[in-house]
C-alpha positions in Angstrom: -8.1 -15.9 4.2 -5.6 -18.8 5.0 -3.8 -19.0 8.0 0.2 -18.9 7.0 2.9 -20.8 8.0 6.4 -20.2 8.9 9.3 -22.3 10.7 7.9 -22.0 14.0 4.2 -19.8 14.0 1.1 -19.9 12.2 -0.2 -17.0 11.7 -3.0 -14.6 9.9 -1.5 -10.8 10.2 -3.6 -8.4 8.0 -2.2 -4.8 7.3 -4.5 -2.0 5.8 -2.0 0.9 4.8 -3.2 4.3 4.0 -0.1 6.9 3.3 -0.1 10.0 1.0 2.8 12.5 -1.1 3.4 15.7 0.6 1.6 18.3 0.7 -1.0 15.6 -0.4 -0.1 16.7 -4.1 -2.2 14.7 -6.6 0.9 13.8 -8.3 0.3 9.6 -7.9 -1.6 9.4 -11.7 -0.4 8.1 -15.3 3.3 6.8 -15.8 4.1 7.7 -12.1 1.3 5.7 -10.8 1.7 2.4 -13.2 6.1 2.9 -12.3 4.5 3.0 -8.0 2.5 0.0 -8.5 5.4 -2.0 -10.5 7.6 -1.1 -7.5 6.0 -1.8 -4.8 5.0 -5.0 -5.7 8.7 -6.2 -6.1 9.3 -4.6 -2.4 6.6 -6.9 -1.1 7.8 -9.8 -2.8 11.2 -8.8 -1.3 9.6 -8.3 2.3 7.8 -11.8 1.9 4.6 -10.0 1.8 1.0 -11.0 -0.3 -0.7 -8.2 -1.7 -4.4 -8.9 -0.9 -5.6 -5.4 -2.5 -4.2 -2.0 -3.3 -5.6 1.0 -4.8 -3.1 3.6 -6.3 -5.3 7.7 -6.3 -3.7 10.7 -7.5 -3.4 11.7 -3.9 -3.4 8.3 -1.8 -2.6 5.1 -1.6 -4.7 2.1 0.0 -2.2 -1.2 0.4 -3.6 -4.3 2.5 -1.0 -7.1 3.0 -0.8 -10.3 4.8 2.7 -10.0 6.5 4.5 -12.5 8.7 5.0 -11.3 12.0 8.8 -11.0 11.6 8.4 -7.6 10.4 6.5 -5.3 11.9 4.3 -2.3 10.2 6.4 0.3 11.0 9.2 -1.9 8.8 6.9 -2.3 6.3 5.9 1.6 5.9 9.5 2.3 6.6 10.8 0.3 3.3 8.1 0.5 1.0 8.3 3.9 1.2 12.0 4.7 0.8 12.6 2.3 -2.3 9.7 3.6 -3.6 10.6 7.4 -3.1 14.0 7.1 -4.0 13.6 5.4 -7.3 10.3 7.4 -8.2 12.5 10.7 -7.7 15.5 9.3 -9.9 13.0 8.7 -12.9 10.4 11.5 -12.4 12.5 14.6 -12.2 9.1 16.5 -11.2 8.6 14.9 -8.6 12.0 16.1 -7.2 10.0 20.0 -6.6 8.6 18.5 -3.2 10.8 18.6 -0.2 10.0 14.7 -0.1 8.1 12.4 -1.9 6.1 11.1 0.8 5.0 12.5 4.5 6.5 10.8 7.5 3.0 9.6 8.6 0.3 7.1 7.6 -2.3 4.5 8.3 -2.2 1.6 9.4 -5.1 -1.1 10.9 -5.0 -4.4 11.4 -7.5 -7.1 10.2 -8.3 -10.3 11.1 -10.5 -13.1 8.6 -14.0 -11.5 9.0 -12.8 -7.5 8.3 -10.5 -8.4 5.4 -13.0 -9.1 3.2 -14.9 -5.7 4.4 -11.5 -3.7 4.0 -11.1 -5.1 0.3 -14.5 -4.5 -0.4 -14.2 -0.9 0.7 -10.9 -0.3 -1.7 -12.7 -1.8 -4.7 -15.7 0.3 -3.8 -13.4 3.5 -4.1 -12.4 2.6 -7.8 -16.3 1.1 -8.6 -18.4 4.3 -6.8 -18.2 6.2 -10.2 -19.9 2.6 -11.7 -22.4 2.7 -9.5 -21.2 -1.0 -8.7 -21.6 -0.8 -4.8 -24.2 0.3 -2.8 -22.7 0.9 0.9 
């Protein structure tokens, strides 16, 4: 990890993100899932965010950002998941049978240099268990 720079701070601000759909309905898979990933990745770009891992499951989501300290997580939850919800909704008409798309809570922790690299670890693991690929 690389310590950022902005007009007046330097900083290294690591975000782990954890949020589910309602009802924790393992709607999050095939067209739905590639359409999340496509849009939050232009929110993040908007937000002047770096992805540093994310890991889309039918019934979760694992996101870990570097983020300027300008915006704060609650922001960060706050946006991602509106645009994402809204526009979701508009093009999956299913997804319009839950009262919301996404619950009003979530995870978040935050990481400096030595844990990132555990954190990423642990989301590939999630996607590699099945590969036998990690042993922890």
């Amino acid at each position: 990890m690389k310590l950022k720079r902005g007009r007046k701070q330097v900083y290294l601000l690591n975000y782990h993100f954890v949020w589910i759909p309602k009802r924790r309905k393992p709607v999050l898979v095939g067209d739905v899932a590639k359409r999340l990933k496509e849009l939050i990745e232009e929110k993040v770009k908007e937000l002047g965010l770096e992805i540093l891992a994310m890991e889309i499951m039918p019934d979760h989501i694992h996101l870990f950002v570097s983020a300027p300290p300008t915006i704060s997580p609650h922001q960060i939850m706050f946006r991602i998941k509106g645009y994402t919800s809204r526009i979701l909704r508009e093009e999956f008409p299913h997804l319009k049978k839950l009262p919301s798309l996404w619950t009003r809570s979530y995870f978040v922790g935050s990481a400096g240099n030595v844990s990132s690299e555990t954190i990423k670890r642990y989301i590939v693991c999630k996607i590699a268990k099945n590969l036998k690929l990690c042993f922890n």
